[in-house]
N, C-alpha and C positions, 0 to 999 in steps of 0.2 A: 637900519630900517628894513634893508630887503631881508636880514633874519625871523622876522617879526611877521613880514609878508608871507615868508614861505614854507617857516617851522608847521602852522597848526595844516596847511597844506600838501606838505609832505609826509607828514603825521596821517590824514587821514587817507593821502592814495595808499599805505603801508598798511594799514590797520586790515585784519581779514574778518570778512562776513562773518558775521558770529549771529546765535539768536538772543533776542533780547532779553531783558532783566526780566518782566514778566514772563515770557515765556519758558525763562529759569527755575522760575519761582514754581509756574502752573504744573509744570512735565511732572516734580517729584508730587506735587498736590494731586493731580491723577493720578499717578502709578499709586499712591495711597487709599484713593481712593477703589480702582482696581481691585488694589487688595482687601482691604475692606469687602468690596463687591465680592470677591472669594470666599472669605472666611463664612459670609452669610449662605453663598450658594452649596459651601461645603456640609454645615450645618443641617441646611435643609435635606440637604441631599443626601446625607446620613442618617438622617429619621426618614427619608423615606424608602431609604435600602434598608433600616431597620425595619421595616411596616412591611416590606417586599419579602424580606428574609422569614417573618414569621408567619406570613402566608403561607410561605414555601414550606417552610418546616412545620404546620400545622395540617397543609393537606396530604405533605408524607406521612407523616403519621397515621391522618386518616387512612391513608393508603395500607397501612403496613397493620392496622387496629382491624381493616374490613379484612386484611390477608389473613390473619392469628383467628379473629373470629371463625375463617371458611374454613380452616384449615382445622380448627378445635371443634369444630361443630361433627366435621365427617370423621375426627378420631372419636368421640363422643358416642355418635352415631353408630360405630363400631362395637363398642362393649357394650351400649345397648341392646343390641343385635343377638350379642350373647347371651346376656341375662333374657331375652325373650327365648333362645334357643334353651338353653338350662329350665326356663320355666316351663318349654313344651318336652321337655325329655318323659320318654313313657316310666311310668312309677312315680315321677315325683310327687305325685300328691299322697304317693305312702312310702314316700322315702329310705324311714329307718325300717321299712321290712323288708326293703330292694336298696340295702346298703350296698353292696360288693357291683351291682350295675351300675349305682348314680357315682360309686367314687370313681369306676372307670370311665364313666362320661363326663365326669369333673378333670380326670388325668389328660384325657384327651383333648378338653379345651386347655388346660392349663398348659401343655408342654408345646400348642402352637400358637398360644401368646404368652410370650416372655414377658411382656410388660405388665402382665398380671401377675399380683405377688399370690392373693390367695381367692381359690375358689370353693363356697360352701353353700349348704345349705341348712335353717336352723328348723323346730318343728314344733309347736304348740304344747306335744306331748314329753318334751325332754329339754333337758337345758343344754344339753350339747350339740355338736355340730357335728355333719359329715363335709369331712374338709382335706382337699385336696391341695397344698401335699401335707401329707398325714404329720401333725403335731400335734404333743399333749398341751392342753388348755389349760391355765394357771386354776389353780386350785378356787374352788368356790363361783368359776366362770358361769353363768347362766345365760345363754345367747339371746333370751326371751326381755332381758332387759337392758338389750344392748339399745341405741340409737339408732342403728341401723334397721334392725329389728323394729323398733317400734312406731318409726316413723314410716316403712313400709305398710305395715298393719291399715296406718291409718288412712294410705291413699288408696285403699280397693282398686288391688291390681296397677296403677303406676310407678311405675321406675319414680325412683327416688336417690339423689345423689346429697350424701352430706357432707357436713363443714369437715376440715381437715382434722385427724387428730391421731392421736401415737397408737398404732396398732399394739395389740395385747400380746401378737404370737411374733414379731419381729421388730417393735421398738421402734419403726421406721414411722415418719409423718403421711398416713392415706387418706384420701378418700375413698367412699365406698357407693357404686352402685348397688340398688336390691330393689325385689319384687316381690310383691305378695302371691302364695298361690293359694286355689281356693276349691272346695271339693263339692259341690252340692251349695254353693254360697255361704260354705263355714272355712273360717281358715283353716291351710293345711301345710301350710311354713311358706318361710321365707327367703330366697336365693341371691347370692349377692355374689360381690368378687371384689377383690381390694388393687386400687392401682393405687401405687407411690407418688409422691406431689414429685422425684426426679425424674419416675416415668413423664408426667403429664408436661414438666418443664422442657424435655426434651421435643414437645409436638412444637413449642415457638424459641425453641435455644438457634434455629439455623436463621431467624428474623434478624438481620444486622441493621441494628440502631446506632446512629449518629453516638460520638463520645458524651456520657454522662448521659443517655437515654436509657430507657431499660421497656419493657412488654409486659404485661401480667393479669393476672383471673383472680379477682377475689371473690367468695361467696356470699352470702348475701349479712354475712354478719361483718365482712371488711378482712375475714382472715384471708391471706395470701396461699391459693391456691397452686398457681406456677408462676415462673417467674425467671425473665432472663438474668435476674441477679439473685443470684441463689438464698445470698445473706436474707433475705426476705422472708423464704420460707420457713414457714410456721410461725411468722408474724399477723399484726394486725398494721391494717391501716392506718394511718395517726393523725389525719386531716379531718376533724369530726363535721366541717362542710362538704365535704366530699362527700363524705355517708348519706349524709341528711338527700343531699341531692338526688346521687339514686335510689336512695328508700323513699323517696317523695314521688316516685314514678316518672321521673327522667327516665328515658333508655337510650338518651342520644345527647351528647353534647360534648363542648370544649370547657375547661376553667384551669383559670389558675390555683394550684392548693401550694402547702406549705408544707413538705415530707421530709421526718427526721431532722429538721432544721434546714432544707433548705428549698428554694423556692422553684416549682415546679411549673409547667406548662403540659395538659393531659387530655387526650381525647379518646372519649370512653362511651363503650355499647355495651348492652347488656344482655347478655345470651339468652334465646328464649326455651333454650330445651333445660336450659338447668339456675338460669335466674342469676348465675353469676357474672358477672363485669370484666367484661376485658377491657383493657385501656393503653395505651400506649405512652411514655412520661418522658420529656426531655427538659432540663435543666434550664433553667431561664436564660443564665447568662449564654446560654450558645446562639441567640438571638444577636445577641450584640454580637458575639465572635465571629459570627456569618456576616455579618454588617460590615464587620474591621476590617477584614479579608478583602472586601470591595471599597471601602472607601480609603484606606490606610493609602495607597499607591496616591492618591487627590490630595490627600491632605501632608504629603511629601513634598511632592510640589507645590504646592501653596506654601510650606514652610518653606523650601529654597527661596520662592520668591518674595515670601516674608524677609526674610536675612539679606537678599538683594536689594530691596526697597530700603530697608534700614541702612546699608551699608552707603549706598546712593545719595540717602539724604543727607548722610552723617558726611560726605566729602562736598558734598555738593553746598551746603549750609557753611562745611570750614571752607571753600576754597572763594566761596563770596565774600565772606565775611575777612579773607586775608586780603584782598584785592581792595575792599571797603577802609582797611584801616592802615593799610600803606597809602593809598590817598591822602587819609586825614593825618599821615607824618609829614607829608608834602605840604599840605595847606599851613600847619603850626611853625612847619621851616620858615615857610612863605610869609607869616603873620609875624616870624621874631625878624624879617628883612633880610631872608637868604635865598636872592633871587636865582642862585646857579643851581636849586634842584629841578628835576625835570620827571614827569609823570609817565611813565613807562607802561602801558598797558595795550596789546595792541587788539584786544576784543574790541567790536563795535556795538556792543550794547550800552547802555544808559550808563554804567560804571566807566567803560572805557570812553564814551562820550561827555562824560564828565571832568577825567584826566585832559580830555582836549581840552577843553575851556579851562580849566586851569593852567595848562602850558601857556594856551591861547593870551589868558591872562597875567602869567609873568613876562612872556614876553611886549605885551605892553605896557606893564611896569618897566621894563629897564629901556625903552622906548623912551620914556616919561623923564626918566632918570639921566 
């Protein structure tokens, strides 16, 4: 009898504070829920470092689109300068009768700009040029029906700069400044000068754009003017939304277009001395890359403590459930009438308070007995 008194008594002064079955259960229920609570703040908080990132990356742009503009406007600016000096040269308006003067004032602009490939001027009264530096004109050449030529004609005295195309005396892709000159308000030719689309590339080759970005000028038909990736020039544009938008009299904005097959983000101004489009263009997926870059480290840890949580519940689920079913080896011992097993658990939660009452209980069976 005094075994019976003092087993379930001894049992419980031995047993160590533990926390209970519910609060077993709840801990890994929280830390699940935790995590959960992670995954969702991670989420958001990846679309809005996405949202941050392309702010970022659209007002550098801007930045670097207003820097190509100032910087293309005063080279611009420049051979304008000259084509007005060339147009004020004494004789020009009788040219081919003060040949040997105009080519020496041609020489002398041409050899302190390098970046001019050719300096000429054409005349009403002849199909040829005086043109500095001196080369023979392919056969059958008439100046007077060139583009250059003829679109000057039409602006009465404005500089005129056209679309890019293969020079006739160097094979090279130019554009060409010209001016009309005029004698009595009759025409008396026309002065121009050819820059190369690598000269003009080289005014925004020193702009460093983000990887897969690129800078560039197309004129007003979409051909590529300059361009920090070269493969471009003497291309056309292939976004025919992109067109529409600055021929529709946009001269400011951002869009997404769709280049060469791949998907672009672009912010584009449109020069007011010569009507062509600079824009600046970075690759879409660099949005999310700048994103990853920031959130990738969060979402590391969040998977450690993914695989921690898992790991947690996955012992914490077996090591209840082993405690739960050595129990019920004890009870079925107990049920076939084998009173000399004894419940061994020395937690004091609801599991091991339950092995009490069952010692509790055979020892008042064999009491009985």
């Amino acid at each position: 009898m005094s075994a019976s008194s003092t087993g379930p008594m001894s049992l419980k002064a031995t047993r160590k504070r533990s926390l209970g079955l519910r609060t077993q259960i709840l801990v890994p229920f929280f830390f699940f829920l935790t995590v959960l609570t992670g995954i969702f703040i991670s989420l958001f908080g990846y679309l809005d470092t996405r949202s941050l990132a392309e702010n970022e990356i659209t007002r550098s742009m801007n930045d670097q689109m207003n820097e190509i503009n100032n910087s293309f406007a005063i080279y611009l600016q420049d051979k304008e300068s000259i084509i007005n000096q060339m147009a004020g040269q004494k004789n020009i308006k009788n040219s081919f009768r003060h040949r040997p003067s105009i080519f020496a004032a041609f020489r002398n602009i041409g050899t302190s700009n390098k970046d001019i490939l050719n300096t000429y001027v054409g005349s009403p009264d002849s199909s040829q040029l005086i043109l500095y530096p001196a080369a023979k004109l392919p056969k059958g050449y008439d100046a007077r029906q060139r583009d250059w030529y003829k679109d000057a004609a039409r602006e009465n005295g404005q500089i005129v700069w056209t679309p890019p195309y293969k020079d006739a005396l160097t094979g090279k892709m130019v554009v060409t400044a010209a001016k009309a000159v005029y004698n009595n308000g009759k025409l008396a030719g026309v002065v121009a000068i050819d820059v190369s689309l690598e000269a003009l590339t080289k005014q925004i080759g020193a702009i460093k754009m983000g990887a897969g970005g690129y800078a560039a000028f197309i004129d007003k038909q979409g051909n590529y003017v300059a361009s920090t990736d070269r493969k471009r020039l003497g291309k056309k544009v292939t976004d025919s939304r992109f067109m529409k938008k600055i021929q529709s009299g946009n001269s400011k904005g951002t869009m997404d277009v769709r280049e060469n097959g791949k998907k672009e983000v672009l912010a584009f101004s449109v020069n007011k001395m010569t009507g062509w489009t600079v824009f600046s263009a970075v690759d879409r997926s660099e949005f999310s890359k700048r994103a990853n870059t920031i959130v990738l480290p969060a979402v590391l840890v969040l998977a450690i403590v993914l695989i921690a949580a898992a790991v947690m519940a996955y012992f914490v689920a077996g090591w209840f459930t082993k405690r739960v079913r050595r129990l019920e080896k004890i009870v079925n011992k107990v049920e076939k009438g084998d009173l000399t097993v004894h419940a061994d658990d020395p937690r004091n939660d609801e599991v091991g308070q339950l092995g009490s009452s069952v010692n509790h209980m055979i020892q008042m069976m064999i009491g009985i007995c």
